[in-house]
PyMOL CGO cylinders between C-alpha atoms (Angstrom):
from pymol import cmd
from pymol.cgo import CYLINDER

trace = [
    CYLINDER, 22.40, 24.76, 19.02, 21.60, 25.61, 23.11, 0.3, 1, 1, 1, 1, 1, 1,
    CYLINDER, 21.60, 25.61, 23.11, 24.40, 24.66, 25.23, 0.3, 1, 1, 1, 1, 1, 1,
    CYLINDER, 24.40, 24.66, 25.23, 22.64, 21.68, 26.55, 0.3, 1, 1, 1, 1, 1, 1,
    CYLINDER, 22.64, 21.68, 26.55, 22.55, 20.15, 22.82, 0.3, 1, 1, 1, 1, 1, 1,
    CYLINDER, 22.55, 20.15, 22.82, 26.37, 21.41, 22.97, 0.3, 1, 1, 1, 1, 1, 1,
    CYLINDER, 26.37, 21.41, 22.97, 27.02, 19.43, 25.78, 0.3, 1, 1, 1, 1, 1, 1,
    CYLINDER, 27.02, 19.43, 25.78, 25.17, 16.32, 24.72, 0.3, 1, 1, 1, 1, 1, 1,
    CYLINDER, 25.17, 16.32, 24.72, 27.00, 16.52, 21.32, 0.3, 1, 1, 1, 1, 1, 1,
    CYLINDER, 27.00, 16.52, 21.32, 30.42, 17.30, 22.71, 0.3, 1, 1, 1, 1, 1, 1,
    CYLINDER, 30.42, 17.30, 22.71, 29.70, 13.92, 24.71, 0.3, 1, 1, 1, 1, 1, 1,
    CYLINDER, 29.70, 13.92, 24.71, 28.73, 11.83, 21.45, 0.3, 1, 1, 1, 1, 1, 1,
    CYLINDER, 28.73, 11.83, 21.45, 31.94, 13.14, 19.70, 0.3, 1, 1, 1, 1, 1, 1,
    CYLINDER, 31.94, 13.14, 19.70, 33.89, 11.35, 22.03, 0.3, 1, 1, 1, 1, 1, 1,
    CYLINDER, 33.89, 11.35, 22.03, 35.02, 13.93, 24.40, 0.3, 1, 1, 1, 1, 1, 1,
    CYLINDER, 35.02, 13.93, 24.40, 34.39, 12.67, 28.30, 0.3, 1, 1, 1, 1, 1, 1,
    CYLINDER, 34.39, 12.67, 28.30, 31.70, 14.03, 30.30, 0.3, 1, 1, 1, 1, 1, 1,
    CYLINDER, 31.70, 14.03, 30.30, 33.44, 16.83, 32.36, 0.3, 1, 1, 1, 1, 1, 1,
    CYLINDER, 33.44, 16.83, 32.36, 34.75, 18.00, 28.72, 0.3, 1, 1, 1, 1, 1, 1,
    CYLINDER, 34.75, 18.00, 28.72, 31.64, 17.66, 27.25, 0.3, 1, 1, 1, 1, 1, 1,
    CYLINDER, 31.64, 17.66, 27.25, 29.23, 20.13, 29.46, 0.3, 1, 1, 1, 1, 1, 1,
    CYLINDER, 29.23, 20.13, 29.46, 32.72, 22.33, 30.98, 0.3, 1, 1, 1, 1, 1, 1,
    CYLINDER, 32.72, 22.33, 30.98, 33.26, 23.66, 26.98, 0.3, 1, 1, 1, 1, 1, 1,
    CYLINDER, 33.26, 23.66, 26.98, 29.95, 24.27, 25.98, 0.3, 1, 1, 1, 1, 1, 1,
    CYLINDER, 29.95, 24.27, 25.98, 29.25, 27.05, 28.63, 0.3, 1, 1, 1, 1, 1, 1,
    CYLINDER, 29.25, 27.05, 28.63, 33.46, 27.88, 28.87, 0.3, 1, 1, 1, 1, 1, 1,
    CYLINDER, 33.46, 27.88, 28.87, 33.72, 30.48, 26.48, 0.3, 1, 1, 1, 1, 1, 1,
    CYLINDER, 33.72, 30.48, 26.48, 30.14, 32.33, 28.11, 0.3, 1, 1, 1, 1, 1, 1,
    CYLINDER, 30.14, 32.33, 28.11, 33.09, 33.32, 30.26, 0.3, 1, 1, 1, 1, 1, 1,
    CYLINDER, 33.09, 33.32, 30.26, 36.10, 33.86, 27.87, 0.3, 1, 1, 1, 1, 1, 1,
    CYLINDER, 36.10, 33.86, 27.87, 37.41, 30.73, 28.34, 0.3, 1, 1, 1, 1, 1, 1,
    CYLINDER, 37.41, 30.73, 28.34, 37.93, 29.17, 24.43, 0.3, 1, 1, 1, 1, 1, 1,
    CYLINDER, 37.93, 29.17, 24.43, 36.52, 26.11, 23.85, 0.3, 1, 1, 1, 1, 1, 1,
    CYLINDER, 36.52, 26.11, 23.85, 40.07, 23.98, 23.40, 0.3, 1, 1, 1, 1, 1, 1,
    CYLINDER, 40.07, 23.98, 23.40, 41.55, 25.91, 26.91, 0.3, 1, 1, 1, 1, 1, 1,
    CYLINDER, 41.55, 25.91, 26.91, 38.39, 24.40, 28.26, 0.3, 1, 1, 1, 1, 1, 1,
    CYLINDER, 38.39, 24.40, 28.26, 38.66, 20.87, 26.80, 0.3, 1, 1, 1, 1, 1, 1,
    CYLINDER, 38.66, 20.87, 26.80, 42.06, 20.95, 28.04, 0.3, 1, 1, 1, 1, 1, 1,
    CYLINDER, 42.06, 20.95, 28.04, 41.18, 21.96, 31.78, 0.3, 1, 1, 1, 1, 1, 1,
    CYLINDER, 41.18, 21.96, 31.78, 38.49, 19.37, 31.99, 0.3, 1, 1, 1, 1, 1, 1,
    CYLINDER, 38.49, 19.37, 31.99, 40.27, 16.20, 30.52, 0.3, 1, 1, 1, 1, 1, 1,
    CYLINDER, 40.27, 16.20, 30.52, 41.63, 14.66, 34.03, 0.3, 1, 1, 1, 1, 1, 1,
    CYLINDER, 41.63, 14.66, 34.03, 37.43, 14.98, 35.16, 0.3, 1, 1, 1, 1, 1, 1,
    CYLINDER, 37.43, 14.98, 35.16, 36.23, 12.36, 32.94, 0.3, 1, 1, 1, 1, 1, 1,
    CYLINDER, 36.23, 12.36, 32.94, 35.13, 8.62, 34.77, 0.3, 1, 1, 1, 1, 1, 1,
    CYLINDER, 35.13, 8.62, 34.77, 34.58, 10.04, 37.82, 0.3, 1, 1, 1, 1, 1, 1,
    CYLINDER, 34.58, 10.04, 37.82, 38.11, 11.66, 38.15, 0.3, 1, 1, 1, 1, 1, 1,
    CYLINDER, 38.11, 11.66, 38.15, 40.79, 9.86, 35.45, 0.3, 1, 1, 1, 1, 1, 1,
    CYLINDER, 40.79, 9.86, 35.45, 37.95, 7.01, 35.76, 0.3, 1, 1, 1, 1, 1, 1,
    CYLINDER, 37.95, 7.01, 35.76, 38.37, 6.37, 39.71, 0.3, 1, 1, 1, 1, 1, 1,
    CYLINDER, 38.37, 6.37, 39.71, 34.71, 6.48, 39.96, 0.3, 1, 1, 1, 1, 1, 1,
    CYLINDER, 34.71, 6.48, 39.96, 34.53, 9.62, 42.21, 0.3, 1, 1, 1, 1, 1, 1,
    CYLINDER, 34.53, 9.62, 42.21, 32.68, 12.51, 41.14, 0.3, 1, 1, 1, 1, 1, 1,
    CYLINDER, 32.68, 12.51, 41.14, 30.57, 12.01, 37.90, 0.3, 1, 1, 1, 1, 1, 1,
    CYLINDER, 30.57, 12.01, 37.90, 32.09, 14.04, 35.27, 0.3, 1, 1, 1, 1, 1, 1,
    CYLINDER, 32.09, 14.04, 35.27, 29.21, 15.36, 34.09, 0.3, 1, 1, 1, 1, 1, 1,
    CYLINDER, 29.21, 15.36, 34.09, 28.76, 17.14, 37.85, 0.3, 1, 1, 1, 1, 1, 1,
    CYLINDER, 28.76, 17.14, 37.85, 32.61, 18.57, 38.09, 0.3, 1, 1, 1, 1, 1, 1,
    CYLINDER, 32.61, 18.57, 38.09, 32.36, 20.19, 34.99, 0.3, 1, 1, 1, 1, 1, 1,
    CYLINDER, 32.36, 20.19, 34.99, 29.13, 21.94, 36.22, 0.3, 1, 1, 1, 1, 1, 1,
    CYLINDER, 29.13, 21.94, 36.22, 30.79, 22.76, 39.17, 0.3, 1, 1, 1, 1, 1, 1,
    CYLINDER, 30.79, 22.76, 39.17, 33.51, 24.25, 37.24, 0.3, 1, 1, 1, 1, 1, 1,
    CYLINDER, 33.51, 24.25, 37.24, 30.90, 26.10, 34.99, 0.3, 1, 1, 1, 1, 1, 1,
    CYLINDER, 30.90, 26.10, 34.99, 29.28, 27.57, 38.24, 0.3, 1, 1, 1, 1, 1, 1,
    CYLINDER, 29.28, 27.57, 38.24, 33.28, 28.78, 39.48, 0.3, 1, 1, 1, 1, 1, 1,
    CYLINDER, 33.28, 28.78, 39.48, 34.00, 30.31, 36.43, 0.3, 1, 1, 1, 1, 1, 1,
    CYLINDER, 34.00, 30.31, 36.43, 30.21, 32.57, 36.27, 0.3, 1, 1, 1, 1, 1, 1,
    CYLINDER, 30.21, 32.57, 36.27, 30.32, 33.32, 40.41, 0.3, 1, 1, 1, 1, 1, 1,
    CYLINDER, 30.32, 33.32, 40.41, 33.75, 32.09, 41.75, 0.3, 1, 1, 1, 1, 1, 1,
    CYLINDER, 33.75, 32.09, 41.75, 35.43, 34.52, 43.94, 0.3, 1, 1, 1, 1, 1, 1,
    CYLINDER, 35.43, 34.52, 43.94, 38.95, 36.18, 43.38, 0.3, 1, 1, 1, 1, 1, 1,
    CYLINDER, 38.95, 36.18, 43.38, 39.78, 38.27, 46.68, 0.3, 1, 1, 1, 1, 1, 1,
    CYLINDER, 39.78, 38.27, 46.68, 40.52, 35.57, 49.22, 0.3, 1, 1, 1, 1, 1, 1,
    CYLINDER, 40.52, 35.57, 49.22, 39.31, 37.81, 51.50, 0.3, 1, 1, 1, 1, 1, 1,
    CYLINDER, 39.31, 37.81, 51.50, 35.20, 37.46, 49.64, 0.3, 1, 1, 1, 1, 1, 1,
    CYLINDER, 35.20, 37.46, 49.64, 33.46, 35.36, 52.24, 0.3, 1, 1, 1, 1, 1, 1,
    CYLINDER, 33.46, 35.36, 52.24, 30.12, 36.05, 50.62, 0.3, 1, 1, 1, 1, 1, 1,
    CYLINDER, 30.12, 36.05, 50.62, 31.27, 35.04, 46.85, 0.3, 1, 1, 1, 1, 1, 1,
    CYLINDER, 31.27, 35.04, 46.85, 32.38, 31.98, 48.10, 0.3, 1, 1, 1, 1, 1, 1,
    CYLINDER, 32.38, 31.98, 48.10, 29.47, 31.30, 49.88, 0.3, 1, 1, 1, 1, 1, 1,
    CYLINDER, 29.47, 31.30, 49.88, 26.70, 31.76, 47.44, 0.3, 1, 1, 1, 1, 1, 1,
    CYLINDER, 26.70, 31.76, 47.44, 29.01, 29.71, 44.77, 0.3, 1, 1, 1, 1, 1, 1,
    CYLINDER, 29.01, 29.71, 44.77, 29.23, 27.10, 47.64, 0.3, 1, 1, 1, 1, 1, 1,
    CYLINDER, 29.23, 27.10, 47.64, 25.29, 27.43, 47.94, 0.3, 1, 1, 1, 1, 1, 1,
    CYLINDER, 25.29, 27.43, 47.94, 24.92, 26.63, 43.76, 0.3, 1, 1, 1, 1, 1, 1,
    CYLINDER, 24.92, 26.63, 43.76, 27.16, 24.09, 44.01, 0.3, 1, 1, 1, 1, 1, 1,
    CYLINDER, 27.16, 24.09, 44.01, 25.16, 22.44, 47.07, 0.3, 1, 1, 1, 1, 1, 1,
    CYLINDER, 25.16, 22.44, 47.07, 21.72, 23.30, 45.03, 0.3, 1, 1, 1, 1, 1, 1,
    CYLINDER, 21.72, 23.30, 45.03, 22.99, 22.19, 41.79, 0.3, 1, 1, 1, 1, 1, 1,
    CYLINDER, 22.99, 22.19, 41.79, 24.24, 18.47, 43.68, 0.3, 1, 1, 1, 1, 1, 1,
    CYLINDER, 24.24, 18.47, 43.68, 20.67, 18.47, 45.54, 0.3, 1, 1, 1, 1, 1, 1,
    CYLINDER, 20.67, 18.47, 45.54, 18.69, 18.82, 41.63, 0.3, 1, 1, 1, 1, 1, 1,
    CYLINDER, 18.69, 18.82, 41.63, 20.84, 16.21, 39.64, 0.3, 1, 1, 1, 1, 1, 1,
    CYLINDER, 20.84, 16.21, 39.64, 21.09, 13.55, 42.98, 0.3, 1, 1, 1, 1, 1, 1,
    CYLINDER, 21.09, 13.55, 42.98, 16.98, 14.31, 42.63, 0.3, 1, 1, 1, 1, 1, 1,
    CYLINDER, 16.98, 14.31, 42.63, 17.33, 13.15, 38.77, 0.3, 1, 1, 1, 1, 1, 1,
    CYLINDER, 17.33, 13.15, 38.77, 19.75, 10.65, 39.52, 0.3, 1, 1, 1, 1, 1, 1,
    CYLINDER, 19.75, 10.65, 39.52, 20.26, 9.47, 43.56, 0.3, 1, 1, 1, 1, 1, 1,
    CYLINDER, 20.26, 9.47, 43.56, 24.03, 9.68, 42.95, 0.3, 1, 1, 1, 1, 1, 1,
    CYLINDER, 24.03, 9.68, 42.95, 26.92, 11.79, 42.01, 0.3, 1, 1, 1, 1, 1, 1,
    CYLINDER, 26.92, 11.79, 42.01, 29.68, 9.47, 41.87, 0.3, 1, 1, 1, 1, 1, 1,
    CYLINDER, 29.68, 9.47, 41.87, 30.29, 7.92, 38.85, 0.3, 1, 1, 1, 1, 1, 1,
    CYLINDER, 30.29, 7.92, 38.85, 30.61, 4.19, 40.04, 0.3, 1, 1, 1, 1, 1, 1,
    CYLINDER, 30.61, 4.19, 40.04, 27.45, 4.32, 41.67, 0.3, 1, 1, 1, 1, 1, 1,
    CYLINDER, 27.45, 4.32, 41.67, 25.69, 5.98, 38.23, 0.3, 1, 1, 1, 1, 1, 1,
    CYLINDER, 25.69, 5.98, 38.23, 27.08, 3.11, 36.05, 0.3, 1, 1, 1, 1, 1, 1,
    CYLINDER, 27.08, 3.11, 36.05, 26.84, 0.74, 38.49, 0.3, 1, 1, 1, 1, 1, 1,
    CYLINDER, 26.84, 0.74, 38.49, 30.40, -0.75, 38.27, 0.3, 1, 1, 1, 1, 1, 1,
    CYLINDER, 30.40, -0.75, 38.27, 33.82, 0.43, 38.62, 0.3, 1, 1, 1, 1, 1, 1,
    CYLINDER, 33.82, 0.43, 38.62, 34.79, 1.60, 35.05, 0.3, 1, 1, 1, 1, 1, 1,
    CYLINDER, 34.79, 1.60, 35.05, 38.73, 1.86, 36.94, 0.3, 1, 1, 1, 1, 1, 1,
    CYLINDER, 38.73, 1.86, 36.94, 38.76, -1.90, 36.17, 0.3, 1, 1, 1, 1, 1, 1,
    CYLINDER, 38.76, -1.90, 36.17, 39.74, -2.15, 32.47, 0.3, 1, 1, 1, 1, 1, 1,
    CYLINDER, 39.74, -2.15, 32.47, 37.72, -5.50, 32.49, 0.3, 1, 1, 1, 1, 1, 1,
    CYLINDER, 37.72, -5.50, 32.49, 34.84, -4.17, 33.51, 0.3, 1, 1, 1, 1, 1, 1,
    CYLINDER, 34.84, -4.17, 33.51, 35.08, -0.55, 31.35, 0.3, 1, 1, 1, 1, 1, 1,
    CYLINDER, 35.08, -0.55, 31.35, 35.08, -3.16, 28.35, 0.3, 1, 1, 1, 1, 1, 1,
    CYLINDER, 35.08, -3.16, 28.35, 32.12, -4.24, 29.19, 0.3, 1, 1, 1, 1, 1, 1,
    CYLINDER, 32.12, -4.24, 29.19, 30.38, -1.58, 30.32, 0.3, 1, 1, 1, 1, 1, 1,
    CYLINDER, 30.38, -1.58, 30.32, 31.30, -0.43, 26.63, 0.3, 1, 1, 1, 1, 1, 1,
    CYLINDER, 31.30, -0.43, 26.63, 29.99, -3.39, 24.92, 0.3, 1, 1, 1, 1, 1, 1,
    CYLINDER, 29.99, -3.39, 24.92, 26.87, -2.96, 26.98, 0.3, 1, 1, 1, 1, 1, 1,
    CYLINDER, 26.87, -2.96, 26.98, 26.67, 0.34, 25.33, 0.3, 1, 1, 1, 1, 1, 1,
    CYLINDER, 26.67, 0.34, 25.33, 26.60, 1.75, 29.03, 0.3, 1, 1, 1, 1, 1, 1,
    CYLINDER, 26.60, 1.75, 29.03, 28.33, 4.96, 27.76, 0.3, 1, 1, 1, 1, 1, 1,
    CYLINDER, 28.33, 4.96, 27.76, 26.11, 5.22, 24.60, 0.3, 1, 1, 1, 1, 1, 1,
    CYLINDER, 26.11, 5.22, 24.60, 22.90, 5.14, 26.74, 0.3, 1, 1, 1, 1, 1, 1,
    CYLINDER, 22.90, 5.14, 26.74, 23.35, 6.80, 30.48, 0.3, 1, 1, 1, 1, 1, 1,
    CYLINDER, 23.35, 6.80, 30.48, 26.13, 9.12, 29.78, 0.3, 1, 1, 1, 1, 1, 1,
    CYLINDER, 26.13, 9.12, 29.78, 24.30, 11.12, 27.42, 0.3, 1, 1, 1, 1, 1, 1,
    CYLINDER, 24.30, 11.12, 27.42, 21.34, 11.56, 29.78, 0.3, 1, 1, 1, 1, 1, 1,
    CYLINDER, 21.34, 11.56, 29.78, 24.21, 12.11, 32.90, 0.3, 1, 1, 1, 1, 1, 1,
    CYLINDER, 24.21, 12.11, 32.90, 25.70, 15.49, 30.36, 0.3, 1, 1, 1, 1, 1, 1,
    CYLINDER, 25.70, 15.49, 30.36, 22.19, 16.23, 29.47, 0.3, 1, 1, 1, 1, 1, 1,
    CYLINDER, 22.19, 16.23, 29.47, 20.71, 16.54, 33.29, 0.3, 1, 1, 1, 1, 1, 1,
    CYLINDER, 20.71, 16.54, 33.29, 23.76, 18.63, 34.54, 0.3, 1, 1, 1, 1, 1, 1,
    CYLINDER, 23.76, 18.63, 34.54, 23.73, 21.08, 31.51, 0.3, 1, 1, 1, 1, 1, 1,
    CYLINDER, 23.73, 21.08, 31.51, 19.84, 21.45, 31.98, 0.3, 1, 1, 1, 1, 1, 1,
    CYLINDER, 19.84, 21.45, 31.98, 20.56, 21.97, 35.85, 0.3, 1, 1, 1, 1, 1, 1,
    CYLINDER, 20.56, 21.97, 35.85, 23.17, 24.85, 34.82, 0.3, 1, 1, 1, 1, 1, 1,
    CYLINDER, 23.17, 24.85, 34.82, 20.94, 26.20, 32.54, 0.3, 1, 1, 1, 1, 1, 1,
    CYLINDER, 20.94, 26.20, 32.54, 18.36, 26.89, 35.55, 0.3, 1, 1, 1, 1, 1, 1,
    CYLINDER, 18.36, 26.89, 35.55, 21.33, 28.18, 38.01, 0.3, 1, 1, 1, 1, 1, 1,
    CYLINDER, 21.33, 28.18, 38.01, 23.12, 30.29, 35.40, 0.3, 1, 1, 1, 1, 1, 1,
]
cmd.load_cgo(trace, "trace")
């Protein structure tokens, strides 16, 4: 199984988005695959479901710190380029998708219990999610 099929699947298990694609590229860089679960838990729903940043995207992002994150405070040009992935990566899945923010994706503001219910019924989660993990792993699998 590819990482992208990791992600995907990680998703269908149950686990949120930003779990889903952070763990299957984690332990490429010796993080284990629960540690990673762990560390991406609060991502999910656009932040603990407020809708901001699509899960799917901050676990990416995290993916891209953990390959070419700086350490010395002090490495302007680390930082940069990872700043420069992170800007390309945004640029390839808002061309897949328009957004990044998770309220705009779904279309509704999954915060609302009433209105994650239905998006659930709907089978909102079953159907765009998947593609969501899908398009950021493929998009890390071009920048990694």
């Amino acid at each position: 199984m590819d990482h992208v099929e990791k992600a995907v699947s990680q998703f269908k298990k149950g686990h949120s988005c930003s779990q889903a694609v952070f763990s299957a590229y984690a332990p490429l860089f010796g993080v284990s695959e629960n540690t990673a679960l762990k560390i991406a838990c609060s991502f999910g729903g656009g932040m603990a479901r407020m809708g901001e940043t699509c899960g799917a995207v901050t676990g990416a992002f995290m993916v891209l710190g953990l390959k070419y994150g700086r350490v010395d405070p002090q490495d302007e040009q680390t930082k940069e380029k990872t700043y420069e992935l992170v800007n390309l990566f945004v640029n390839r899945f808002k061309s897949r998708n328009t957004f990044v923010t998770c309220r705009d994706l779904l279309g509704c503001d999954i915060g609302d219990p009433e209105v994650r219910e239905t998006a659930e019924k709907n089978g909102l989660f079953d159907t765009l999610c998947p593609k969501l993990v899908q398009d950021a792993a493929e998009i890390l699998e071009e920048l990694l």
